[in-house]
MDTraj code that builds the backbone (N, CA, C; nanometers):
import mdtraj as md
import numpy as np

residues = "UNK UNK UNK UNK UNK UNK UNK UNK UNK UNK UNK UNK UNK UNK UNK UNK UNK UNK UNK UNK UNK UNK UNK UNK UNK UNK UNK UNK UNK UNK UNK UNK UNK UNK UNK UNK UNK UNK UNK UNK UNK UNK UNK UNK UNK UNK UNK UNK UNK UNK UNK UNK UNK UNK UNK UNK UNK UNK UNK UNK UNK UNK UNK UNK UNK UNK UNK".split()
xyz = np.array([
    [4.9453, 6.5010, -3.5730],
    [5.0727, 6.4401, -3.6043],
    [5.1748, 6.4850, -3.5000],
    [5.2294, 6.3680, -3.4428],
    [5.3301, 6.4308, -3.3593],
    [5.4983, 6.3930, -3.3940],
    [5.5607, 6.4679, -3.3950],
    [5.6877, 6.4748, -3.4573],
    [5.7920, 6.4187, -3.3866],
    [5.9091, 6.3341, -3.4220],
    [5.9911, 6.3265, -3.3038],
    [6.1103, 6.3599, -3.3243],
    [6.1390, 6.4770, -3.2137],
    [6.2396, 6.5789, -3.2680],
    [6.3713, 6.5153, -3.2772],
    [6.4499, 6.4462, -3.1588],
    [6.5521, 6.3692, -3.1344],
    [6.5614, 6.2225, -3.2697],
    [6.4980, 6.1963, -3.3164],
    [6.5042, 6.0993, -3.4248],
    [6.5065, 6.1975, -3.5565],
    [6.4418, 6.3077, -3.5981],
    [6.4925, 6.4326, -3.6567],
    [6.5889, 6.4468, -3.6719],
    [6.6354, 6.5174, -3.5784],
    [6.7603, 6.5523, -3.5510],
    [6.9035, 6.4135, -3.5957],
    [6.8767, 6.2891, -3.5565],
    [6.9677, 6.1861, -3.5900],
    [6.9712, 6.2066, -3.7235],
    [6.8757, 6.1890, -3.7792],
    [6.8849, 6.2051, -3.8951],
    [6.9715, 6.2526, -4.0215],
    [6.9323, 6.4137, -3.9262],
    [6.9940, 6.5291, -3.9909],
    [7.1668, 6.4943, -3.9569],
    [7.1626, 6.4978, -3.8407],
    [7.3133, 6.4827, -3.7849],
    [7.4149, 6.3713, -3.8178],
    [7.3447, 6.2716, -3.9183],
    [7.3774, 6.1689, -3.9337],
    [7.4781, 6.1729, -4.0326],
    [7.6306, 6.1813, -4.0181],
    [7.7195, 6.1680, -4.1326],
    [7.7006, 6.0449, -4.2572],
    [7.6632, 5.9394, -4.1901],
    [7.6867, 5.8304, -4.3070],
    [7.5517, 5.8300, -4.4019],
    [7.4732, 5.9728, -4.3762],
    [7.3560, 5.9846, -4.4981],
    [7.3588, 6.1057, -4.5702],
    [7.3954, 6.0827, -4.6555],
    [7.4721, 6.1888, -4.7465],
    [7.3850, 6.3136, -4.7988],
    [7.3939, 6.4154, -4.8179],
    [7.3288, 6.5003, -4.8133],
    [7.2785, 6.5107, -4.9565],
    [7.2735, 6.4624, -5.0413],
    [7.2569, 6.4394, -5.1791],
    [7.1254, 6.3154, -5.1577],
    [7.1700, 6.2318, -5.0469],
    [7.0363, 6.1204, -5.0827],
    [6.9504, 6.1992, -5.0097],
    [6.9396, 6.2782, -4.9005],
    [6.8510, 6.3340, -4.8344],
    [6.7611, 6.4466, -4.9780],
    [6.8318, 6.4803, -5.0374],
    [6.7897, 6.6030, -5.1286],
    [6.7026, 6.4992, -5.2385],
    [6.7416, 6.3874, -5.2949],
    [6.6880, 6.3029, -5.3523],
    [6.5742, 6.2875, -5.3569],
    [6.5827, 6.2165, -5.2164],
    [6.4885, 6.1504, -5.1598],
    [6.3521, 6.2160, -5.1443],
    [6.3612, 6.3370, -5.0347],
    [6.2602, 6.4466, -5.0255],
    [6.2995, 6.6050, -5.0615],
    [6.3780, 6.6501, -5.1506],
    [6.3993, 6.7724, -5.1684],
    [6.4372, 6.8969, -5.0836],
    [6.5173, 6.8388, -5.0070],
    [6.5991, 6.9275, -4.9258],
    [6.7051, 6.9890, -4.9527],
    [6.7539, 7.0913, -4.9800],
    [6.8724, 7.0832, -5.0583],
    [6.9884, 7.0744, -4.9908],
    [7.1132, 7.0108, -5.0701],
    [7.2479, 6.9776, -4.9786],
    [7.3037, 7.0724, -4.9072],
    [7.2740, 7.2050, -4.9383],
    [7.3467, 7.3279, -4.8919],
    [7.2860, 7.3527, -4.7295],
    [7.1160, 7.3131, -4.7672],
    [7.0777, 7.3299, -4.6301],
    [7.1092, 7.2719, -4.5505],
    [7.1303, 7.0815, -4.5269],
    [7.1739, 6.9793, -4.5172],
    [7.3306, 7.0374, -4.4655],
    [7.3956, 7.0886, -4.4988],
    [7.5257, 7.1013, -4.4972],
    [7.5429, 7.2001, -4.4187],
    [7.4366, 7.3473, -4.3701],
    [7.4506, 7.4412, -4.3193],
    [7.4111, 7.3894, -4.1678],
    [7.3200, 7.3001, -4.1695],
    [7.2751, 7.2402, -4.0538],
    [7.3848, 7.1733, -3.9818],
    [7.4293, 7.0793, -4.0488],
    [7.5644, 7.0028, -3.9692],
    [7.6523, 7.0693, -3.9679],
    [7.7004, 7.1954, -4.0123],
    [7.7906, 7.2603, -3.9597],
    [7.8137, 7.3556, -3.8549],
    [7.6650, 7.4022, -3.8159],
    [7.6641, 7.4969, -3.7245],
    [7.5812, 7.6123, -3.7550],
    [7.6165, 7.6473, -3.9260],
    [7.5856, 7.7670, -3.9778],
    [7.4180, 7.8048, -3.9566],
    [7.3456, 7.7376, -3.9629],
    [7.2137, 7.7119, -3.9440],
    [7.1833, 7.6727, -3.8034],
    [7.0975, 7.7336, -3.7332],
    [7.0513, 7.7120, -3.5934],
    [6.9535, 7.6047, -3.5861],
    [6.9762, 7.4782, -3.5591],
    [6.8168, 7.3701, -3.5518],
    [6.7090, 7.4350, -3.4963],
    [6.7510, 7.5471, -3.4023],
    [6.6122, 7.5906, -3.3465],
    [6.5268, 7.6833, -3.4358],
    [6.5932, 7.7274, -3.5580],
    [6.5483, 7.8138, -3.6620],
    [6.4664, 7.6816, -3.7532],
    [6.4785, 7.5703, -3.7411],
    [6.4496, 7.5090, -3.8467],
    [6.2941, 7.5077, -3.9253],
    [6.2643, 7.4963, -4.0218],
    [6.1273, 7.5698, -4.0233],
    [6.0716, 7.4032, -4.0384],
    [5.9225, 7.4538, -3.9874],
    [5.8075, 7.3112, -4.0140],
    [5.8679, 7.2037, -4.1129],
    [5.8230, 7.2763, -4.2523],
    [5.8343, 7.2053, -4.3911],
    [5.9960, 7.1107, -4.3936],
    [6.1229, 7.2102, -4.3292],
    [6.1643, 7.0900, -4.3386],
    [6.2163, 6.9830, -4.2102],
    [6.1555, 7.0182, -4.1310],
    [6.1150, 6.8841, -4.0316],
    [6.0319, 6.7597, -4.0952],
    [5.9210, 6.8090, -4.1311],
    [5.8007, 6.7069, -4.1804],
    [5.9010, 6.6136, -4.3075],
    [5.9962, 6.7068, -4.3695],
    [6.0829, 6.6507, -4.4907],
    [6.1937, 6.5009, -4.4528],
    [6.2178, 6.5878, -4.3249],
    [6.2922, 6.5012, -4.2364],
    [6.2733, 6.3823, -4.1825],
    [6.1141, 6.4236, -4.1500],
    [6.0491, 6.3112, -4.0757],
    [5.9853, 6.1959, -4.1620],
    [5.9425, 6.2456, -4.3156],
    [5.9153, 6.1825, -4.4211],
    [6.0543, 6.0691, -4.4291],
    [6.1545, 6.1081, -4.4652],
    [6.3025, 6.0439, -4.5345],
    [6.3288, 5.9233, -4.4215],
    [6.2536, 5.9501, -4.2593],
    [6.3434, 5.8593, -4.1545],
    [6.2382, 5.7980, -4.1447],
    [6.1413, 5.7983, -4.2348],
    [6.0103, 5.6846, -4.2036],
    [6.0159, 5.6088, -4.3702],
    [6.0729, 5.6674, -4.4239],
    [6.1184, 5.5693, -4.5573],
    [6.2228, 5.5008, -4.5869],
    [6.3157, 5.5707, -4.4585],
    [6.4380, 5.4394, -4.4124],
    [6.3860, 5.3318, -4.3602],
    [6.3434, 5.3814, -4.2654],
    [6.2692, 5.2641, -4.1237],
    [6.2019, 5.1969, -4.1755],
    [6.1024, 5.2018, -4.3487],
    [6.0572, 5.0758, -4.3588],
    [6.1290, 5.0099, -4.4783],
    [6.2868, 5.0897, -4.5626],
    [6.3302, 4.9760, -4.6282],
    [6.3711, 4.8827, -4.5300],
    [6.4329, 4.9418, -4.4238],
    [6.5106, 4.8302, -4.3056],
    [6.4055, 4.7223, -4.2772],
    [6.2893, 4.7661, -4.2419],
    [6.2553, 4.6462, -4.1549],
    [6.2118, 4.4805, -4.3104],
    [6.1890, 4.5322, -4.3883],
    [6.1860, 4.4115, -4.5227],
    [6.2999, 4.2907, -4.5092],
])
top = md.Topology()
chain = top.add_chain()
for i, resn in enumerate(residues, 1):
    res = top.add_residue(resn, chain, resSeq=i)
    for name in ("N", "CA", "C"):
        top.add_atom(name, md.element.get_by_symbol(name[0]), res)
traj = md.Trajectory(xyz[None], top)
């Protein structure tokens, strides 16, 4: 499986996806979500599990969009 970090990252960085649907969606929690876009949290610290979480949520966008 290969991951793609920069579409990750949009993701995460993405203001208009609220950190509540992300937690929803795949169980991330908002605090983490929130520590990330603020700074408080280093992306380079970010662990596996929630990349793959990440990468799960932007491949379950990508196919309500394309319908």
């Amino acid at each position: 499986m290969i991951l793609d970090i920069d579409r990750i990252k949009a993701v995460l960085y993405d203001e208009s996806i609220s950190g509540y649907e992300i937690e929803k969606a795949v169980g991330i929690k908002r605090t983490t979500i929130h520590n990330y876009r603020t700074g408080k949290n280093d992306f380079k610290n970010i662990t596996l599990e929630t990349l793959l979480k990440l990468d799960e949520f932007d491949k379950r966008k990508s196919a309500q969009v394309e319908f």
